[in-house]
C-alpha positions in Angstrom: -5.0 21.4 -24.5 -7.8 19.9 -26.9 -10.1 17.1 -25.4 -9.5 14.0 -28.5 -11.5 11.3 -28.4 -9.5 9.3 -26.7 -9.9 11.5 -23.3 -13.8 11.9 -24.1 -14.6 8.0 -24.1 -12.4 7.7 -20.8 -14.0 10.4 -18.9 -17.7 9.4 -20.1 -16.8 5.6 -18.9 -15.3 7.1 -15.5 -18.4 8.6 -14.5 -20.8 6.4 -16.3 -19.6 2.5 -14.4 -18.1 4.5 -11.2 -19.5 7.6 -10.6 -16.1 9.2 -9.3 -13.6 11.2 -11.0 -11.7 10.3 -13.4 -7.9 10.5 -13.1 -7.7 12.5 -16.4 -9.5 14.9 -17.9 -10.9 16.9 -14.7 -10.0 20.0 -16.2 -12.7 19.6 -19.2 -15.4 19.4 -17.1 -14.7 21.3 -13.8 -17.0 24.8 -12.6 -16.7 27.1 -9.8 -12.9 26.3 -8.6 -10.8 28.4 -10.7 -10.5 31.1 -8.0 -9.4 28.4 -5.4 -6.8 27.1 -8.2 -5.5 30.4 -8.7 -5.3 31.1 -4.8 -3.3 28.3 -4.5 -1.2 28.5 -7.6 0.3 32.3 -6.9 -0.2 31.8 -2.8 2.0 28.5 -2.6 2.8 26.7 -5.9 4.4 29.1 -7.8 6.1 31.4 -5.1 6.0 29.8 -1.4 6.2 26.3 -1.8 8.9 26.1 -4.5 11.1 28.4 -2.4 11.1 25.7 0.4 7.8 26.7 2.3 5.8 23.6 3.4 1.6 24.2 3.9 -1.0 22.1 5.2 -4.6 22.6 4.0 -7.7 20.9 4.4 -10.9 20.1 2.2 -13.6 19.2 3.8 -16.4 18.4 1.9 -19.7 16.0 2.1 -19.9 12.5 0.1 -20.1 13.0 -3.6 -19.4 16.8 -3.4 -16.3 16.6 -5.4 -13.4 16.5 -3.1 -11.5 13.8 -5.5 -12.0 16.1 -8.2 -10.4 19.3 -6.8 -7.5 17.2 -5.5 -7.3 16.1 -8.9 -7.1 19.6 -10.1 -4.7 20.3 -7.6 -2.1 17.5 -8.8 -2.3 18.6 -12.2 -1.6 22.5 -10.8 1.4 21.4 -9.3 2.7 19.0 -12.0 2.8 22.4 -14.3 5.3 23.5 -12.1 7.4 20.0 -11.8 6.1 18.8 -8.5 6.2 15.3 -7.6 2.4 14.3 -6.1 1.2 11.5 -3.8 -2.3 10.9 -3.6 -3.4 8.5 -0.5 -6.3 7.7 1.5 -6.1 8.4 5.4 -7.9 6.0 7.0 -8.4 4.7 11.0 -6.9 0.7 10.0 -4.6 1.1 7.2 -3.6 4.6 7.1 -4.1 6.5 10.2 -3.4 10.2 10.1 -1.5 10.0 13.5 1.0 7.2 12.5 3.3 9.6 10.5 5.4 6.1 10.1 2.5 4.7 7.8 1.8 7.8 6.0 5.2 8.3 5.3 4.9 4.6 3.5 2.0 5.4 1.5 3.3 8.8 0.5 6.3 6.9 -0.6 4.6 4.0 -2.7 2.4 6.7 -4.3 5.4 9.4 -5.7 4.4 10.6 -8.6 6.1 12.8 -11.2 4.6 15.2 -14.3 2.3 12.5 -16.2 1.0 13.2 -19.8 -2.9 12.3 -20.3 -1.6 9.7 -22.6 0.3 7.7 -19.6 -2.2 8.1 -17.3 -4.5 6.6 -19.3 -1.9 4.0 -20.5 -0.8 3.1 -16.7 2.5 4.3 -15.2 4.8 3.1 -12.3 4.5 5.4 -8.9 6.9 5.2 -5.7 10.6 6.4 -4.8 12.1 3.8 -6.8 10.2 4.2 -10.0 10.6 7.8 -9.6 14.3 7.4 -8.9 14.7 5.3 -12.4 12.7 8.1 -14.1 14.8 10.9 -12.8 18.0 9.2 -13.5 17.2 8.4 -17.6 16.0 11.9 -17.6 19.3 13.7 -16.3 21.1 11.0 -17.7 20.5 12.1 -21.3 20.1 15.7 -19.9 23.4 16.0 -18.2 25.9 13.8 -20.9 26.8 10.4 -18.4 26.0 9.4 -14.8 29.3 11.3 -13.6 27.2 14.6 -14.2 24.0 13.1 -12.7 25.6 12.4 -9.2 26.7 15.7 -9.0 23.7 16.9 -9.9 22.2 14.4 -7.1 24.5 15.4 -4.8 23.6 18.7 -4.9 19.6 18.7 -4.8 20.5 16.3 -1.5 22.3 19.4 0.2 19.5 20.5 1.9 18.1 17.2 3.2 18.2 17.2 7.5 18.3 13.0 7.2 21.5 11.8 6.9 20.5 7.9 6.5 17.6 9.3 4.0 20.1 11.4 1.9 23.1 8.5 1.7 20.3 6.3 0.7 19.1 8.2 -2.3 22.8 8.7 -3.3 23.9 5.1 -3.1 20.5 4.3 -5.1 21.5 6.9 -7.6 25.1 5.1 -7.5 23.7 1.9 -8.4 22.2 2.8 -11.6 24.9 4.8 -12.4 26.7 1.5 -12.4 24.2 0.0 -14.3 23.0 -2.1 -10.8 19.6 -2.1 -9.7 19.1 -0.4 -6.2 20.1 -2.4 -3.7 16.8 -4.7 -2.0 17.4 -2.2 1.8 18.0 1.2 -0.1 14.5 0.5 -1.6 13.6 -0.6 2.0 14.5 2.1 3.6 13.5 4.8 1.3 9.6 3.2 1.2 9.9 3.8 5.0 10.5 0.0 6.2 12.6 -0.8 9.3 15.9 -2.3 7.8 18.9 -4.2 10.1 22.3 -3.2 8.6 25.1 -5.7 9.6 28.3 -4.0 10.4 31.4 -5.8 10.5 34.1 -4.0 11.8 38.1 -5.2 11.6 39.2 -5.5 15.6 42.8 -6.3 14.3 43.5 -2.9 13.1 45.5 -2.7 10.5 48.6 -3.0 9.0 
């Protein structure tokens, strides 16, 4: 892809006012990790990973030594190959790594699917929902009607272990397939907030 103007002035201001990487662009200006990249992308991205493998990895790096940057690189590696991405920080008050319950939250608000340099730059909305909405016009037109969609839903959900987590998604899906915005505890639930469901249950049997 060709580096415009556009991208140029961006990256330049980046830098220039913050000194941190710029969200777009990182691949016009990055040395030295294009053997890690390509570890990575025929390791995991393009063969374990998207066969259902799961992989933790670690970069550790000093201040300033271009962490943020590879992470970057990273994100845009996997968004070649359709990934959705979250990008958080870890951290001992708001985030910390051994409350799985607030990382789970942060992972959720930050759900991110393919971007185009143009709507990064632009701004974009990032969580479940947003990505929900996305994924729904997209098969929509795709698929010819939302009776083709849930299906589709239905089966991507197959392999989901949560029960609660995969009725959620498909009663969200339901929604705007009616037209409805997803229901206020479905959006709840999803971003990884405690919810109270009411049930009311007929004692007189019936007829």
């Amino acid at each position: 892809m060709q580096l415009n103007k556009q991208i140029a002035r961006h990256i330049v201001e980046r830098l220039a006012s913050h000194g941190t990487a710029p969200e777009v662009g990182v691949e016009y200006f990055s040395v030295g990790i294009d053997k890690y990249l390509r570890v990575l992308d025929s390791e995991y991205l393009s063969s374990y990973v998207k066969e259902g493998g799961n992989v933790f990895k670690v970069v550790k790096g000093v201040y300033g030594g271009g962490k943020t940057h590879f992470l970057y690189s990273v994100r845009n590696l996997a968004w070649k190959h359709n990934f959705v991405v979250a990008y958080l920080s870890l951290s001992p008050k708001i985030c910390p790594f051994h409350r799985l319950d607030l990382v789970y939250k942060e992972i959720a608000k930050d759900i991110t699917p393919p971007l185009s340099e143009e709507e990064l730059i632009s701004g974009y909305e990032s969580g479940v929902p947003a990505y929900l909405r996305r994924w729904f016009a997209m098969h929509y037109q795709e698929d010819g009607g939302s009776s083709a969609v849930l299906l589709d839903i239905e089966h991507h959900l197959h392999g989901i272990e949560s029960i609660s987590f995969r009725n959620a998604i498909l009663n969200g899906m339901r929604a705007l397939a009616r037209g409805l915005r997803a229901r206020r505890t479905l959006i709840l639930f999803v971003n990884g907030f405690s919810v109270k469901i009411t049930i009311v249950q007929n004692t007189q049997g019936t007829a």
